[in-house]
C-alpha positions in Angstrom: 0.0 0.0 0.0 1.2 3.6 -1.0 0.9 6.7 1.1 -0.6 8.5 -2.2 2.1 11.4 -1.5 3.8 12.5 -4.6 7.1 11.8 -4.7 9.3 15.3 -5.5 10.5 15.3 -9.2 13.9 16.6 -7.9 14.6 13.3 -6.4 15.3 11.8 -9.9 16.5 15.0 -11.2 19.0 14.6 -8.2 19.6 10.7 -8.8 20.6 11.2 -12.5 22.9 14.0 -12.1 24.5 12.3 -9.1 25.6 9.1 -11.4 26.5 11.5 -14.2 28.9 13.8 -12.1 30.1 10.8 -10.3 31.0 8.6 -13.9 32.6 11.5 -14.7 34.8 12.4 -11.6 35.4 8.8 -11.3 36.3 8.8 -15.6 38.0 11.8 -16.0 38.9 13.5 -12.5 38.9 17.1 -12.0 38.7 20.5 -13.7 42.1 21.1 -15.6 42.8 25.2 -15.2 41.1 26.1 -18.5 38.2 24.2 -17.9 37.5 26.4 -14.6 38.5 29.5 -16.4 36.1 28.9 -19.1 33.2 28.0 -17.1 33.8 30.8 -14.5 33.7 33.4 -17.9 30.5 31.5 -19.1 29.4 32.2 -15.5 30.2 35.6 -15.2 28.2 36.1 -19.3 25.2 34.6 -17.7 25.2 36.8 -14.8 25.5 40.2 -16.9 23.2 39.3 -19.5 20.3 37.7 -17.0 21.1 40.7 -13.9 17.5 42.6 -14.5 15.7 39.0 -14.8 17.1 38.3 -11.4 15.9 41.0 -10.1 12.5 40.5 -11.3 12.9 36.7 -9.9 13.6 37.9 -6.5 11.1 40.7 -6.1 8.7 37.8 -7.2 10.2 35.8 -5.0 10.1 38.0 -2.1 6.7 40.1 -3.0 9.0 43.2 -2.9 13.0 43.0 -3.4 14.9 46.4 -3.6 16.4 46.7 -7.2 19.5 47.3 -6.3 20.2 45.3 -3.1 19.7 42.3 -6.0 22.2 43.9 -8.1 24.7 44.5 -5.1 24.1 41.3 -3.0 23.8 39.0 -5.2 24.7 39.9 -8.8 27.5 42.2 -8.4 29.2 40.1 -5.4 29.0 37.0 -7.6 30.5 38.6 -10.5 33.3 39.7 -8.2 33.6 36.6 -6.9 34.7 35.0 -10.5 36.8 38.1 -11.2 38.9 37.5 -7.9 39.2 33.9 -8.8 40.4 34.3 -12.3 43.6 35.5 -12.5 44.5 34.2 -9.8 43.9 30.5 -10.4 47.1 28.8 -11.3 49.3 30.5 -8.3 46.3 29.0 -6.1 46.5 25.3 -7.4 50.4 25.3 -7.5 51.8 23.0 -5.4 53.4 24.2 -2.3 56.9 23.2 -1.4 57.6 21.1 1.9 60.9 22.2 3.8 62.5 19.1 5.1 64.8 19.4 7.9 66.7 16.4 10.0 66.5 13.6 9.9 64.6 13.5 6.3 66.8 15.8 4.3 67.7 15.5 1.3 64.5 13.9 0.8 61.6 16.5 -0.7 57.7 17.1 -0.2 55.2 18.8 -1.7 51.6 19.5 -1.6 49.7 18.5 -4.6 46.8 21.0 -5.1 43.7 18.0 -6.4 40.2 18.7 -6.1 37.9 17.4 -3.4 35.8 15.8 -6.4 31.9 16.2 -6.3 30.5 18.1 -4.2 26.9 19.5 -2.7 25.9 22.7 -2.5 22.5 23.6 -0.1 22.0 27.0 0.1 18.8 29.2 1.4 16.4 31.6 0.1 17.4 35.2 1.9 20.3 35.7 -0.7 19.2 32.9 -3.3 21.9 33.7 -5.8 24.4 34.5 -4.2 24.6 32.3 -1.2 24.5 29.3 -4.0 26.5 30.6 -6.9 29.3 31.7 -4.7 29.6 28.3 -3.6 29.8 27.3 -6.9 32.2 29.9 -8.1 34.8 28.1 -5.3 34.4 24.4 -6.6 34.8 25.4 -9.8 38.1 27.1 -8.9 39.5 24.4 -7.4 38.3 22.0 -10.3 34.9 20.4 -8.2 32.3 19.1 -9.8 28.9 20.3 -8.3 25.3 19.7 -7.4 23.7 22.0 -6.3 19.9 22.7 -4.7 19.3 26.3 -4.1 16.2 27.4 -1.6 12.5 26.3 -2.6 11.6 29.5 -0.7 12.5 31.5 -3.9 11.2 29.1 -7.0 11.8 31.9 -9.7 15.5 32.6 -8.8 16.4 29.1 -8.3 14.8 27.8 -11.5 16.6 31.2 -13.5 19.9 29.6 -11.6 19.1 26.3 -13.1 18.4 27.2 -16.3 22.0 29.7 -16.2 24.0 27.0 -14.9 22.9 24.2 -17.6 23.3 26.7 -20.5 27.0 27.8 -19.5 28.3 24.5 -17.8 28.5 21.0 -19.0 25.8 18.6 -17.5 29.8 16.7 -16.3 30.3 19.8 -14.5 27.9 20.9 -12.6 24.0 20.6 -12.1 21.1 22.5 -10.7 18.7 20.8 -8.9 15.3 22.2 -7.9 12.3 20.8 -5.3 11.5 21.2 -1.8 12.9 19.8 1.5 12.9 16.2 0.3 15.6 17.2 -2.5 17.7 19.2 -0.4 17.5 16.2 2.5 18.3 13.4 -0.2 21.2 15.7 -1.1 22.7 15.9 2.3 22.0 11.8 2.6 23.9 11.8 -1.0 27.7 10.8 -0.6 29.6 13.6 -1.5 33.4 14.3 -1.7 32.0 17.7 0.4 28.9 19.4 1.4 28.6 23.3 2.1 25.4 24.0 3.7 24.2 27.2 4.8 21.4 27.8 6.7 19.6 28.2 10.4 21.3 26.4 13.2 18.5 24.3 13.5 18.3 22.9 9.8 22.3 22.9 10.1 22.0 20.2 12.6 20.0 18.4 11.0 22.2 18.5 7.3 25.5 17.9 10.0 23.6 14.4 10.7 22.6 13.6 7.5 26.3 14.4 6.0 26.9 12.2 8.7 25.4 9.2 7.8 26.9 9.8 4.1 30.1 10.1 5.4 30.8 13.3 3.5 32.9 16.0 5.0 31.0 18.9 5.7 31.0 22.5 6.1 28.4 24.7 7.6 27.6 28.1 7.3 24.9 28.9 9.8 23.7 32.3 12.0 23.2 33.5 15.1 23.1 36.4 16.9 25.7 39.2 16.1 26.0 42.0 18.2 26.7 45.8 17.7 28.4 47.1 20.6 29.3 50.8 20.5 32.5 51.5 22.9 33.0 54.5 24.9 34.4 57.2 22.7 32.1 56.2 19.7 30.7 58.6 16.8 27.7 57.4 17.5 26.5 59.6 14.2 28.8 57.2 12.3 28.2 54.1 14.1 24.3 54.4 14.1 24.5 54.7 9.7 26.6 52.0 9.6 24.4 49.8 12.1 20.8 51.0 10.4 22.5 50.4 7.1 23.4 46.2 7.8 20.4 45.5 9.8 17.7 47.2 7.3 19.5 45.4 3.9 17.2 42.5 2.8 15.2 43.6 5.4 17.5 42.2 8.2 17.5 38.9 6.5 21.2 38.8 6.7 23.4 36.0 8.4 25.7 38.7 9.2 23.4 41.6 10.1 24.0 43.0 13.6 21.1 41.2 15.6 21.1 43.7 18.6 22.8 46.9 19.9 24.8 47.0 22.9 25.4 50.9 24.4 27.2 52.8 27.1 23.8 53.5 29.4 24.9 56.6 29.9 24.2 57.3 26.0 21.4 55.1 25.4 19.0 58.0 24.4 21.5 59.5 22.7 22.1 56.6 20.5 18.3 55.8 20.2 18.1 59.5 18.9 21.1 58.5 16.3 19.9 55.6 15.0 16.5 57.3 13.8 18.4 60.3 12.6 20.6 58.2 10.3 17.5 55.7 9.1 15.6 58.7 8.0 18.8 59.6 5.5 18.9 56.6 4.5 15.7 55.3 4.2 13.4 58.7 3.5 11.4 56.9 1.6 10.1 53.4 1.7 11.4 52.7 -1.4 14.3 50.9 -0.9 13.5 48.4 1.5 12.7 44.7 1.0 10.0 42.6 2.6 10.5 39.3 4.1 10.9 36.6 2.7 7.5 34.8 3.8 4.0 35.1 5.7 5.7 32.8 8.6 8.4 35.5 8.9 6.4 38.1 9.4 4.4 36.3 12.1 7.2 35.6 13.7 9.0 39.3 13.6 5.4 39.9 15.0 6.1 37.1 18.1 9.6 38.6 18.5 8.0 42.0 19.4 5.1 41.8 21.1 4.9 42.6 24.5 8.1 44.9 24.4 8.9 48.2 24.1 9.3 49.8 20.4 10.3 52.4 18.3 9.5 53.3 14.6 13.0 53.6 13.1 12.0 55.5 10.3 9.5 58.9 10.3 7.6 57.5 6.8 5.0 55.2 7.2 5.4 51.9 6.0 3.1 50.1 4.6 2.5 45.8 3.5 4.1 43.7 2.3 7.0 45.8 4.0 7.3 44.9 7.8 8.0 48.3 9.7 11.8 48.9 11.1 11.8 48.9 14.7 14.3 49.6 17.6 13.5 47.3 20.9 14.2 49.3 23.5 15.7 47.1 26.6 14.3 44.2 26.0 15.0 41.4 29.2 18.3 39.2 28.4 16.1 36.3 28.8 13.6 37.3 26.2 12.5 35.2 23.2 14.1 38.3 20.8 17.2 38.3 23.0 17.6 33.8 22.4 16.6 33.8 18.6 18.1 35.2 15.9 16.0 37.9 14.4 16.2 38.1 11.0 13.8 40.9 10.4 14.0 44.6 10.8 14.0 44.9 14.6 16.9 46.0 16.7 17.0 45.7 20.1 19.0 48.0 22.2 20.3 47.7 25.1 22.7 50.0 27.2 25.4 48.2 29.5 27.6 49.8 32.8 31.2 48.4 31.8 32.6 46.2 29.3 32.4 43.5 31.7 28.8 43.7 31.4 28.7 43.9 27.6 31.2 40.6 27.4 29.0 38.8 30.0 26.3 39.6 27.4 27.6 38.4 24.3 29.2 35.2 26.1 25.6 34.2 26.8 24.2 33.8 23.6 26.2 30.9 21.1 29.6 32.1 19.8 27.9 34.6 16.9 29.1 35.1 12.9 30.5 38.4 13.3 30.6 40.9 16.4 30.5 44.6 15.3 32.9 46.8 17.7 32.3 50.7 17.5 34.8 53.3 19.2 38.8 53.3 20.1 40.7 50.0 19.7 42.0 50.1 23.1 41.5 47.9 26.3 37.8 47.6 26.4 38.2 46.2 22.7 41.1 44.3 23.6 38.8 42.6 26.3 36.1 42.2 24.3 38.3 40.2 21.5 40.4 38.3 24.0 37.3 36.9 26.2 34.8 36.0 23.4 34.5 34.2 20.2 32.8 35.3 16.9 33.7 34.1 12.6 34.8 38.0 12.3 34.9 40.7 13.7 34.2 44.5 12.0 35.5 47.9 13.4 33.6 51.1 12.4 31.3 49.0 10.2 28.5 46.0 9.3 28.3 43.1 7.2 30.6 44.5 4.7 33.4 41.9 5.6 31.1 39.4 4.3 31.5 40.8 0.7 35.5 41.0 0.8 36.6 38.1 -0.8 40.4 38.4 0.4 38.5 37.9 4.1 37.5 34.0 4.3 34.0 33.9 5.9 33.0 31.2 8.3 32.0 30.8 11.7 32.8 29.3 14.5 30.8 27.1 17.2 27.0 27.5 17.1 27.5 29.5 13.7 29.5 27.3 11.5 32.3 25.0 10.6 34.5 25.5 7.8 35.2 28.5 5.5 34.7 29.5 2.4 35.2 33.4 -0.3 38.1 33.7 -2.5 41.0 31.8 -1.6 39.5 30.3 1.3 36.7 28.7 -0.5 39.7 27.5 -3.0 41.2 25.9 -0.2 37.6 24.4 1.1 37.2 22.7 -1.8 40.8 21.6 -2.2 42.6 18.7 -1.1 46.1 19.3 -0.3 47.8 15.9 -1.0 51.5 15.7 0.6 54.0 13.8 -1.9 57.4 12.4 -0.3 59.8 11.3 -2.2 62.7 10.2 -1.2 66.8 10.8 -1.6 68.7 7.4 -2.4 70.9 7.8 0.4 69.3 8.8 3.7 69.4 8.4 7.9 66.0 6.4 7.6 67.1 3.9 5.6 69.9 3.4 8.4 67.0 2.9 11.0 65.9 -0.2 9.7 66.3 -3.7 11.2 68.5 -5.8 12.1 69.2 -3.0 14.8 73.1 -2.4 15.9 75.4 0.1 17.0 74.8 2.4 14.1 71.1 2.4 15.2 72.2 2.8 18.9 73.9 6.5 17.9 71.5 8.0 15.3 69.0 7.0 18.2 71.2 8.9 21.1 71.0 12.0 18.7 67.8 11.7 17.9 66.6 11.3 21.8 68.4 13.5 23.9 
C-alpha cells in the first residue's frame, strides 16, 4: 500500500545527475585550469546578460525586493567573486613546497593542489543567488564538480539559476537541482566528496547528521546572533548609519546583520536618537526596502515584538508587504528576541555599565558570525576580542566583511564549521595531498632492522 504522496521530481532529477557527475569524476577527475577558467567566464556572461531577470525573480520571490540590493548582494558580489578567482587560479593550485629538515633531508615534499571531487551545495532563500553561486564559483576554482539545490523558498530565482548554470556548464560539471525539502534532504544523505550547507542552526544540525550518515565532509555556514556594541568614545553619528544600514538590507535577512545593539547606558538616548536620525537619511522613503521573505516571517517578527517596548525607526509610514523597522528598547536578556536570531528589521538596544557587562552579554548567547565593535581599539576592545569568540569581527562598520573576498568567511561554534570566499573557499574545496619522495641515500634507511650500533647513535642523537 502507498501513502498516495507524490514523490518530488527533484529526487530523480538529483539521482541522474549524481551518477553522471560521479561517472565523470570517477572517468576523468577534476577540472584542468582552463576548464575552470572557461566556465567561471561562461558564468560571469550569464550573470551580466540575466542581472534585470534576477531582479525581477527575486522581487517575485520575495513580493517586494529592492532593485538594487539584488544587483549588489547578489549579482554584483558573484560577479566579483569570479573576477577574484580568475587571475589568480594557477598561483592558487600550485603545489606548495615542503621544507624538510633532519632527519629526512635530502628527501623532498610537496603538496599537490587536487580537487575534493563532487560536491553538494544547499543554500537558502534570503540571498538565493548568491549564497548558492558563490559556492559554486569556489568548486569550480579548485576543479569540483557540483550539485547543487538552491532554496525552494524563492522558486523563480532558483529555476533562473538552473536554467544559467545548464546553459553555461557542461551537465559533467555541474547541475542545478530544484524541489522542496525532500531534494535538499536526499542531497545531504547523497555521498559527497564535500557538502557546504548554509542555513539556520536548527536545519544545520539536521544537514550535519545527515552528511553524517553519508560520510561526507561537511561545512556549515549557519547564523546566530551578532551584536553591535558601541564603545565609549564612539561617533555614535557614524556608528548608528553604519548599524541601520546592515540590519535594514534585505530587510535584516542577513546572516551577518548585527542582531542587537549593545550601548554605554549613559548614552542610550543618545544613541536611540542616532539611530532614527541616520535611518531617516537613509531610508526617506520606503522605497528601498525589501519585505520578508514569507508570511511565517512576518508572524514571527510579529512574536519577537510583542509585549516589548518599540520604536518606529524611520519617520515615513510603512506600509505591506513591508514589515516596519523597529528599535526594541531594553528588551529582558532572557527574552525570546534576546535567544533567537531575528532576522527581520528589529533591533534591540540595550545599554550596559562596563565592558564586563557587555562581554558577560555576548558570552551568553552561542559564539555569533561576526561581532561589530564601534569606538577606540583600546582595552575595552582588547577585552572584548580576547574573552569571546565570533567568525569575524568589523571595526567602524557592518556586514561588509562578508562581501570581501580576500576575508574567508565562516563561523565558529553554534555559527558554523568550515570557510569559504576567494582563496578560502579555493582551499575548502581543495585537497592538499602531501607527496614524499625520497633521496637514495638517507638516515631512515639506516634505522631499519637488524638494529646495531649504528642504530644505537642515530637514536642517542635523535633522543636526547
Amino acid at each position: 500500500m502507498t501513502s498516495g504522496r507524490a514523490i518530488d521530481p527533484g529526487i530523480d532529477a538529483l539521482q541522474s545527475g549524481y551518477a553522471r557527475l560521479r561517472r565523470a569524476q570517477d572517468t576523468q577527475g577534476g577540472l584542468s585550469l582552463a576548464d575552470r577558467r572557461a566556465g567561471l567566464k561562461a558564468l560571469r556572461r550569464h550573470l551580466i546578460a540575466r542581472a534585470e531577470d534576477y531582479v525581477r525573480a527575486a522581487d517575485g520571490d520575495f513580493g517586494r525586493r529592492s532593485r538594487h540590493e539584488t544587483l549588489l548582494t547578489e549579482v554584483a558580489v558573484a560577479i566579483s567573486a569570479i573576477d577574484h578567482a580568475l587571475p589568480r587560479l594557477a598561483r592558487w593550485s600550485r603545489p606548495t613546497p615542503v621544507r624538510l629538515g633532519f632527519p629526512y633531508w635530502p628527501a623532498r615534499a610537496y603538496l599537490l593542489k587536487q580537487p575534493r571531487g563532487l560536491v553538494g551545495i544547499i543554500s537558502p532563500g534570503n540571498y538565493p543567488l548568491q549564497l548558492a553561486i558563490v559556492p559554486l564559483i569556489n568548486a569550480l576554482s579548485a576543479g569540483c564538480r557540483a550539485l547543487v539545490k538552491p532554496s525552494e523558498a524563492t522558486p523563480r530565482v532558483s529555476a533562473l539559476l538552473a536554467e544559467g548554470v545548464a546553459a553555461a556548464l557542461d551537465p559533467d560539471v555541474a547541475a542545478v537541482v530544484t524541489g522542496g525539502r525532500e531534494v535538499a534532504a536526499a542531497l545531504a544523505k547523497t555521498p559527497l566528496d564535500l557538502l557546504l550547507f548554509t542555513g539556520s542552526p536548527q536545519t544545520g544540525a539536521l544537514a550535519r547528521e545527515a552528511a553524517a550518515s553519508a560520510g561526507s565532509p561537511l561545512v556549515l555556514e549557519l547564523g546566530g546572533k551578532s551584536p553591535a556594541i558601541i564603545g565609549d568614545g564612539a561617533d555614535l553619528d557614524r556608528a548608528a548609519a553604519a548599524i541601520v544600514a546592515g540590519k535594514l538590507i534585505n530587510a535584516g535577512q542577513t546572516c551577518v546583520a548585527p542582531d542587537y545593539l549593545l550601548t554605554p547606558r549613559s548614552r542610550l538616548d543618545e544613541t536611540i536618537r542616532a539611530l532614527r536620525e541616520q535611518a531617516a537619511k537613509l531610508y526617506p522613503t520606503p522605497r528601498d526596502l525589501t519585505a520578508l521573505a514569507s508570511p511565517q516571517a512576518v508572524e514571527r517578527i510579529a512574536r519577537l515584538a510583542a509585549g516589548q517596548s518599540t520604536i518606529d525607526l524611520l519617520p515615513c509610514p510603512v506600509e505591506p508587504p513591508l514589515v516596519p523597522p523597529r528599535l526594541v528598547i531594553e528588551p529582558a536578556l532572557g527574552s525570546a528576541i534576546m535567544r533567537e536570531e531575528i532576522f527581520g528589521p528589529l533591533l534591540p538596544v540595550v545599554g550596559y555599565e562596563t565592558i564586563d557587562d557587555a562581554i558577560a552579554i555576548v558570552n551568553g548567547r552561542p559564539d555569533p558570525l561576526a561581532l561589530y565593535w564601534f569606538g577606540p581599539t583600546g582595552a575595552a576592545f582588547e577585552a572584548l576580542t580576547a574573552r569571546t569568540r565570533s567568525g569575524s569581527i568589523a571595526i567602524d562598520d557592518t556586514v561588509i566583511q562578508a562581501g570581501v573576498h580576500e576575508i574567508a568567511f565562516g563561523g565558529i561554534g553554534a555559527s558554523g564549521v568550515g570557510r569559504y570566499h576567494g582563496k578560502a573557499g579555493f582551499d575548502t574545496f581543495t585537497h592538499e595531498r602531501p607527496v614524499f619522495r625520497q633521496a637514495r641515500f638517507n638516515l631512515p634507511s639506516m634505522l631499519r632492522p637488524p638494529f646495531g650500533k649504528l642504530a644505537d647513535r642515530i637514536l642517542g642523537g635523535l633522543i636526547r
